[in-house]
C-alpha positions, 0 to 999 in steps of 0.5 A: 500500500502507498505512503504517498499522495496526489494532489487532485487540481493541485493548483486550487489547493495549493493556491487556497493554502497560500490565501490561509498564509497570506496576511492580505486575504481574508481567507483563514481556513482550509479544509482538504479530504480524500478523492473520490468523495473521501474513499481514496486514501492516496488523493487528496483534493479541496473540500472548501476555503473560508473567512468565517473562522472556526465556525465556518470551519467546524461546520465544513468538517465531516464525521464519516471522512478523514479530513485535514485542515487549517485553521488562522487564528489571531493571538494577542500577545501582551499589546500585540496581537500574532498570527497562530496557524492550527492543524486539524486532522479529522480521523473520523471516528465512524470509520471502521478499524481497516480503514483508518489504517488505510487513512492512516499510512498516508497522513504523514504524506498528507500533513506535510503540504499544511506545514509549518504550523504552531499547534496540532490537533486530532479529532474523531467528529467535528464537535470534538473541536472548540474554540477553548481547546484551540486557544488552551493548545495555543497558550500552552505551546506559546510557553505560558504554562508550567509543566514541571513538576517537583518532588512534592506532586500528588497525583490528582491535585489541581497544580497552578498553571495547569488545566484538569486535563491539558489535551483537546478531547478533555474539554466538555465546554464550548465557546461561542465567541468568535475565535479571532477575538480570544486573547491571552496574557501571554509574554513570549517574544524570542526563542533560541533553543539550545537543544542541539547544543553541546549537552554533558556526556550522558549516562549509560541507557535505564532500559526497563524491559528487563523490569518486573512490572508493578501494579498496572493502572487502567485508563477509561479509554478502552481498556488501555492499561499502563504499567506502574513503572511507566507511570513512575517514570512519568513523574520522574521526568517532570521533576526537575531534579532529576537527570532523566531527560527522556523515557519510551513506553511499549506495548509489553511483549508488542502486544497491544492487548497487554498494558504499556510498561517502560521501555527505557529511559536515559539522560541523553538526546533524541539520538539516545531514546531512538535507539529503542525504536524497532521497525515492527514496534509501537512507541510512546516516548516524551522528551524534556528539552530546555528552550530559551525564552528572551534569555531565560531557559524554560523547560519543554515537553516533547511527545513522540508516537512511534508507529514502525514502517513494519506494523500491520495495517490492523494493527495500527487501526486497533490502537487509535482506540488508545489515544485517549489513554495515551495522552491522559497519561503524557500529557501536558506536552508543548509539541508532538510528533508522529513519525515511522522510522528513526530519521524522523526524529533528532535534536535538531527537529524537536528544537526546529519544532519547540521553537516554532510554537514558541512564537518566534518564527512567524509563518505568515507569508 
């Protein structure tokens, strides 16, 4: 099966992505779904382009088709207002198991000509997205938030600067005020990751494979459970005493039936955690890296899915169904990444990415 897609009337589609860019246009969305009325995983054609902002553009998203979108949205920042761009990626929870993973191999494809944007979000039905999901995503990557947590964190109590949950599908509310009018207190002006910088010699790897898990805890989300260990590490690495800089977490045995326990964990980089990633494997890893806002380090999160070129289409299909569970239990992270092979993910990626979202790099064109 192919990983790559066409664009059907290519220049109708690119040309409405570049009026979504472009400051002097009204237009700030658009929406791409499949051909062939959504059934064709490797055509990608234009549904509708609009001014009307996120009313507009929920009203144009579909429950029964894969579709991507973007979304221009207007933040202010202190005195200043900024422009966000939002992707959406529409997964269409009434599909069936085999053809989200038909949907599913092709997305990083289809992503890719929606790039660069400064928040990424999934949904399975169009209600799912809110104008206070887009705007909590959008404070929360511009750095606003504190996401470190100290050797005094109780799990379940309510911390300053966080949300009861952080990721879209935990929001109930909805806004009706127009998006392009919602502000926030946010103060960030430059950024200059050090990621890719010169880091202190790491320590050997802590892989957890060898580890009796202990205890497992269950989510609500279909039956997905997560070993005690996980959990643990966790917590180990938002606490900002401690060396952890990264840990992976794999279905035990690579079976998706069984809980999700710790892989690994270390002190290096991206280099040193992508050494666990197998091409016939599904990983969950979260990386903390430091960026540097006006000349202040703060501490960032990165969330990387690892899905290998190797795995079953059914397979992949099966675990969509984790999704919930899974980001309930990384969660709060300022970036992700959904990649298939290990050259995908790097230092200097994740700080590229990092340093995006935290406003530093205009994307208007």
């Amino acid at each position: 099966m192919s990983t790559q897609v066409r664009l059907l009337d290519e220049a109708a589609l690119t040309g409405a992505i570049r009026d979504v860019r472009n400051d002097s246009t009204p237009a700030n969305w658009v929406l791409i779904g499949h051909g062939n009325n959504g059934t064709n995983p490797n055509e990608l054609t234009l549904v509708a382009t609009g001014g009307d902002g996120f009313a507009g553009l929920q009203a144009a998203l579909t429950a029964d088709q894969v579709q991507y979108a973007l979304l221009r949205v207007t933040h202010k920042v202190e005195l200043s207002t900024t422009v966000k761009f939002v992707y959406i990626y529409n997964f269409a929870e009434k599909l069936s198991f085999v053809k989200k993973g038909h949907f599913g191999v092709v997305k990083g494809d289809a992503t890719k000509y929606l790039m660069p944007f400064h928040v990424e979000i999934e949904i399975g039905t169009p209600s799912e997205l809110t104008v206070e999901d887009i705007m909590q995503r959008i404070e929360a990557a511009s750095g606003t938030l504190n996401n470190v947590r100290d050797a005094a964190y109780v799990e379940g109590k309510q911390e300053r600067g966080y949300t009861a949950r952080m990721n879209y599908r935990g929001a109930e509310a909805k806004s009706d005020a127009p998006l392009a009018r919602a502000a926030s207190q946010t103060s960030v002006t430059t950024s200059n990751s050090n990621l890719a910088g010169t880091q202190p010699s790491p320590k050997p790897v802590r892989t957890g494979a060898s580890k009796p898990s202990v205890g497992v805890v269950a989510t609500g989300s279909q039956g997905v459970k997560f070993s005690q260990d996980l959990v643990d590490a966790t917590k180990d690495l938002r606490n900002d005493k401690t060396s952890t800089r990264w840990i992976v977490g794999a279905y035990e045995g690579g079976d998706i039936a069984q809980p999700i326990k710790l892989l690994g964990s270390g002190t290096g980089g991206a280099d040193e955690m992508k050494n666990l990633f197998a091409p016939d494997s599904i990983c969950y890893g979260l990386i903390r890296v430091t960026d540097m806002i006006d000349g202040h380090p703060t501490v960032k999160f990165a969330f990387i899915n690892f899905i290998g070129n190797q795995v079953g289409v059914m397979k992949k299909a099966k675990i969509s169904t984790h999704k919930g569970g899974v980001n309930e239990l990384f969660s709060p992270y300022h970036v992700d990444f959904t990649i298939s092979e290990k050259r995908e993910i790097d230092d200097r990626i994740i700080a590229d990415r990092v340093g995006a979202v935290s406003g530093s790099r205009s994307l208007v064109k």
